[in-house]
Short mmCIF file of the C-alpha atoms (twelve columns), coordinates in Angstrom:
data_MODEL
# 
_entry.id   MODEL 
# 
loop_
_atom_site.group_PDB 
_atom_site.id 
_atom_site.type_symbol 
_atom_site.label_atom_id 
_atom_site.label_alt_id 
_atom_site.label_comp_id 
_atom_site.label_asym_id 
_atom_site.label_seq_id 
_atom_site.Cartn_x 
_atom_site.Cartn_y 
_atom_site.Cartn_z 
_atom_site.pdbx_PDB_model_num 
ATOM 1   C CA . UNK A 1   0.000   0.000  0.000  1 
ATOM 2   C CA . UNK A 2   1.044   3.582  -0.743 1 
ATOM 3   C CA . UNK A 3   1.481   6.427  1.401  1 
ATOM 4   C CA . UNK A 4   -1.917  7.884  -0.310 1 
ATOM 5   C CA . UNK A 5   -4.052  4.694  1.199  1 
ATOM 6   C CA . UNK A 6   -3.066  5.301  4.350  1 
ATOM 7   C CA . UNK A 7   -3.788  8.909  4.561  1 
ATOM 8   C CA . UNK A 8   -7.333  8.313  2.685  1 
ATOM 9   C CA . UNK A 9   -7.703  5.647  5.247  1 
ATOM 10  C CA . UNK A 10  -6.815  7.909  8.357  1 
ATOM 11  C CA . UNK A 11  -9.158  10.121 6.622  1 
ATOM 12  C CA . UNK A 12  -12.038 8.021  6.673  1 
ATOM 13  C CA . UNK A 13  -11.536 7.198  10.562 1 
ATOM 14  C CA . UNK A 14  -10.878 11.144 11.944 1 
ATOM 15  C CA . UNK A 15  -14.653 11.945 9.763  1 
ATOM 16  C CA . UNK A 16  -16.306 8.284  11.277 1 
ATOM 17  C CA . UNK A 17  -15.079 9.870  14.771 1 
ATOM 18  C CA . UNK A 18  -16.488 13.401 14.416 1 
ATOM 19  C CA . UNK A 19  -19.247 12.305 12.555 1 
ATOM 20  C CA . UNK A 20  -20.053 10.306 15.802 1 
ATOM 21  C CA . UNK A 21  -19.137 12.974 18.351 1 
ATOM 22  C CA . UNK A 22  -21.579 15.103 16.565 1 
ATOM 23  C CA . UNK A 23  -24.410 12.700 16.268 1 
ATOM 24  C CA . UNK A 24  -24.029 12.351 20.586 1 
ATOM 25  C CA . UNK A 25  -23.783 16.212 20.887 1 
ATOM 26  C CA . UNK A 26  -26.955 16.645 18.990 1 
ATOM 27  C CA . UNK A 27  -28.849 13.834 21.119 1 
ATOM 28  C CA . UNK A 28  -27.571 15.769 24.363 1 
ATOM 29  C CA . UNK A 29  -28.532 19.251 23.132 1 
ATOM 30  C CA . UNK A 30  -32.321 18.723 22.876 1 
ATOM 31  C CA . UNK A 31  -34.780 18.769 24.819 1 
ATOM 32  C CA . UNK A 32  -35.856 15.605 27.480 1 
ATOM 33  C CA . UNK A 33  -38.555 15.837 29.924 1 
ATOM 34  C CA . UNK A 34  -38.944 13.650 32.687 1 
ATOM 35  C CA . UNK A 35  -41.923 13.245 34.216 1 
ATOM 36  C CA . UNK A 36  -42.956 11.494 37.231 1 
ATOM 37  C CA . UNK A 37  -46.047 11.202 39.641 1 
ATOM 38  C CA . UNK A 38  -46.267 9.738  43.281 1 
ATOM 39  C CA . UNK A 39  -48.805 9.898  45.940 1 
ATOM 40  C CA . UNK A 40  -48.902 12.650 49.159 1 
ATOM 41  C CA . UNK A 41  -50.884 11.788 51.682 1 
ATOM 42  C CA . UNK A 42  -54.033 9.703  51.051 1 
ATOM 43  C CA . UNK A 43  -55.595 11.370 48.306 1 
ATOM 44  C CA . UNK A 44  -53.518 13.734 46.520 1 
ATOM 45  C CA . UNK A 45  -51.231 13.058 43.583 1 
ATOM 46  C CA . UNK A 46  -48.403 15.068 43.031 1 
ATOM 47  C CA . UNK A 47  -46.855 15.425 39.303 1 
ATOM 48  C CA . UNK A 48  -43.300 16.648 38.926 1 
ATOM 49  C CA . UNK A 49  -41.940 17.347 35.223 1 
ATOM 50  C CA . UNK A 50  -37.840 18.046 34.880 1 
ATOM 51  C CA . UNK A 51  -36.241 18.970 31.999 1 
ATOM 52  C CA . UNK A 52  -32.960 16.783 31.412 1 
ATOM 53  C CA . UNK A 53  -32.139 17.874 28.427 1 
ATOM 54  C CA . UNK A 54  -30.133 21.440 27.591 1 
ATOM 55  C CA . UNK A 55  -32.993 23.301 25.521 1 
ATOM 56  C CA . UNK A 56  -35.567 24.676 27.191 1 
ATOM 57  C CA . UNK A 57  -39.463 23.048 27.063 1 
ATOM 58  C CA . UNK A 58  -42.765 25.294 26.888 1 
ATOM 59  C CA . UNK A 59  -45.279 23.156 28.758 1 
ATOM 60  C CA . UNK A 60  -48.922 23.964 28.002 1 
ATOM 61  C CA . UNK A 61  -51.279 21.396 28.977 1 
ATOM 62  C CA . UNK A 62  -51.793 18.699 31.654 1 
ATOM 63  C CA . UNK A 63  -53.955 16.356 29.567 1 
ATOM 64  C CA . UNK A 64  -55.975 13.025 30.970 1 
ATOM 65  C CA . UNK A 65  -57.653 10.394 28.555 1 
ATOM 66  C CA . UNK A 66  -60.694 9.316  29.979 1 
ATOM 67  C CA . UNK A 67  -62.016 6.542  27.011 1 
ATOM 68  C CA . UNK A 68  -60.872 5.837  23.570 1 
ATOM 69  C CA . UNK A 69  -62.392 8.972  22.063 1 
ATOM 70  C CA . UNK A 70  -62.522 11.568 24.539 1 
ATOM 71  C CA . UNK A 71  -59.435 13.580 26.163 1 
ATOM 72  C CA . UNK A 72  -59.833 16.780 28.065 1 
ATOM 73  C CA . UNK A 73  -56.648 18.893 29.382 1 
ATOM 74  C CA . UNK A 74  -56.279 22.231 31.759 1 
ATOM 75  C CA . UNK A 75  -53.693 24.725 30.145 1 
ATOM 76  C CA . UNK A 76  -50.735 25.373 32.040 1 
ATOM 77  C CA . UNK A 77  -49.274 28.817 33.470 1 
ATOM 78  C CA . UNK A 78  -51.459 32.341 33.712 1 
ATOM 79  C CA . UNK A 79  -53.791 32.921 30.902 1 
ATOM 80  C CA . UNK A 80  -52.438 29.368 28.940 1 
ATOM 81  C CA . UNK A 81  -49.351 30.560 27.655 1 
ATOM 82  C CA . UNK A 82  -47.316 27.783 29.213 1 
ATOM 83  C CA . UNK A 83  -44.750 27.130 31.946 1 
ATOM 84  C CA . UNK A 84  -40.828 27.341 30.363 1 
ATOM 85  C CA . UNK A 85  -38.192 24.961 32.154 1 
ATOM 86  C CA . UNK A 86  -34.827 25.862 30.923 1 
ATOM 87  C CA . UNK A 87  -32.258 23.559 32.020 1 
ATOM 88  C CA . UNK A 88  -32.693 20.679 35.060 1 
ATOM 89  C CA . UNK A 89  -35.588 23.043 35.826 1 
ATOM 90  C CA . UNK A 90  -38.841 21.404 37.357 1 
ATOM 91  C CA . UNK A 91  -42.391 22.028 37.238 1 
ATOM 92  C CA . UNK A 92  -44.677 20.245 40.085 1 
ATOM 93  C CA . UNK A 93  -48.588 20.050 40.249 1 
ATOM 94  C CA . UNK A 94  -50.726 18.576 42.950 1 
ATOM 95  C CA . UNK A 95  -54.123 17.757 42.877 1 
ATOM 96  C CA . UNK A 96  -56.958 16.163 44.819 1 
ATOM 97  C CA . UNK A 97  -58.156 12.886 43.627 1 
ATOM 98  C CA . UNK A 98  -61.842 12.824 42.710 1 
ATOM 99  C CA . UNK A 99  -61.612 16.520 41.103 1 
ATOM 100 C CA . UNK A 100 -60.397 17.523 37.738 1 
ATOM 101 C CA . UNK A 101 -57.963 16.150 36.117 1 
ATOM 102 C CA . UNK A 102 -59.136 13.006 37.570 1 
ATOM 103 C CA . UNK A 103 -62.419 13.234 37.173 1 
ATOM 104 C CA . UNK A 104 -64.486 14.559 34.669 1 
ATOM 105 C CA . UNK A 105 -68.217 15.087 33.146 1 
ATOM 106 C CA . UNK A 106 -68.746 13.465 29.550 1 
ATOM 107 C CA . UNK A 107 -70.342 16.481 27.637 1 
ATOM 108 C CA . UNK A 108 -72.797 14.185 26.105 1 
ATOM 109 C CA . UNK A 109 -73.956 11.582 27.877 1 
ATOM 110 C CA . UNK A 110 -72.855 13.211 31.610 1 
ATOM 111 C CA . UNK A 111 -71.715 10.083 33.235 1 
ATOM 112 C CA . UNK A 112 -68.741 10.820 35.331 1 
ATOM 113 C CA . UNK A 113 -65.412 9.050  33.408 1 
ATOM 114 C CA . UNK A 114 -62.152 8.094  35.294 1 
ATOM 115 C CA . UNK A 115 -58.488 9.075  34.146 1 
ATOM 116 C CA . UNK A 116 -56.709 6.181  32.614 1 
ATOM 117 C CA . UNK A 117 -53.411 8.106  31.889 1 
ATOM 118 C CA . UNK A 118 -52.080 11.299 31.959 1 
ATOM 119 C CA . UNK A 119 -49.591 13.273 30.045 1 
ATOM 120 C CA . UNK A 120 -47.819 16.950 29.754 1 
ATOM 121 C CA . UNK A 121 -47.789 18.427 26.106 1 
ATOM 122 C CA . UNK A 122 -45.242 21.160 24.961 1 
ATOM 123 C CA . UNK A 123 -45.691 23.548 22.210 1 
ATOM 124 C CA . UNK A 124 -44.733 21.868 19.581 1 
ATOM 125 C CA . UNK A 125 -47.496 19.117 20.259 1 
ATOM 126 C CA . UNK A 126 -44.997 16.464 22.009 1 
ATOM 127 C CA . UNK A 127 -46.923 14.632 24.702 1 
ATOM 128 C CA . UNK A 128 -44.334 13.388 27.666 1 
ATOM 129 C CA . UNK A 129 -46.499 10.569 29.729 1 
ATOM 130 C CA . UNK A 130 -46.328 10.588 33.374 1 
ATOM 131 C CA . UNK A 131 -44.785 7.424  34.571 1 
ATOM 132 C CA . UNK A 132 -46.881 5.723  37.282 1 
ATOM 133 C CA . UNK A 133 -49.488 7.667  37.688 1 
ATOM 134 C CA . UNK A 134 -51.901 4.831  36.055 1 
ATOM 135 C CA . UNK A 135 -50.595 2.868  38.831 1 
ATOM 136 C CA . UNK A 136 -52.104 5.652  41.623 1 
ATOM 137 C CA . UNK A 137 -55.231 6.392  39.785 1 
ATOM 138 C CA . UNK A 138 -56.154 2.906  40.528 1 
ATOM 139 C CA . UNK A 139 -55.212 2.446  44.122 1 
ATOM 140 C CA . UNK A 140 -57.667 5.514  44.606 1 
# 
């Protein structure tokens, strides 16, 4: 082999590595949010959202899905426009079980309908489930 081979060769590795460190650096640089439920006391849930990742999240809605084709969600923040968590910030919500979001009136037919899961949604539309919290809404 030639001189030539083994620089195109070297080549090939240095652009395999940076290609690599680049593809990790973009995976760390957006946005991740964590979020998390556990019970206080005997009937209240509290809901704790972090942001793990370094660009900041716009949360707007705590949403709950009640049946197959009916969701219902409370906006977030003063007037709706959202909480921001830059980041490692956190965001934590506690409410009484048997009240909204748990509970809710079905606009139709008025039965009351139970929370299977629940989720936070940013501004962009993502939806970040709440880990455990169908657990707790059971117990209850």
């Amino acid at each position: 082999m030639k001189c030539s081979d083994y620089l195109a060769i070297a080549a090939i590795i240095v652009s395999l590595i940076s290609l690599l460190i680049s593809a990790i650096l973009v995976f760390r640089d957006r946005a991740r949010l964590k979020a998390t439920s556990k019970p206080i006391y005997s009937s209240r849930i509290r809901i704790t959202a972090v942001n793990k990742g370094r660009r900041p999240v716009i949360l707007t809605m705590l949403c709950s899905d009640f049946s197959k084709d009916y969701t219902s969600g409370t906006y977030i923040g003063k007037e709706g426009v959202g909480h921001r968590l830059g980041e490692k910030e956190k965001y934590e919500y506690t409410f009484e079980l048997y009240t909204y979001p748990h509970v809710t009136d079905h606009p139709e037919t008025h039965d009351l309908l139970f929370s299977r899961t629940m989720w936070f949604e940013d501004t962009t539309g993502r939806k970040y489930r709440i880990k455990r919290i169908r657990k707790y809404l059971k117990e209850r």
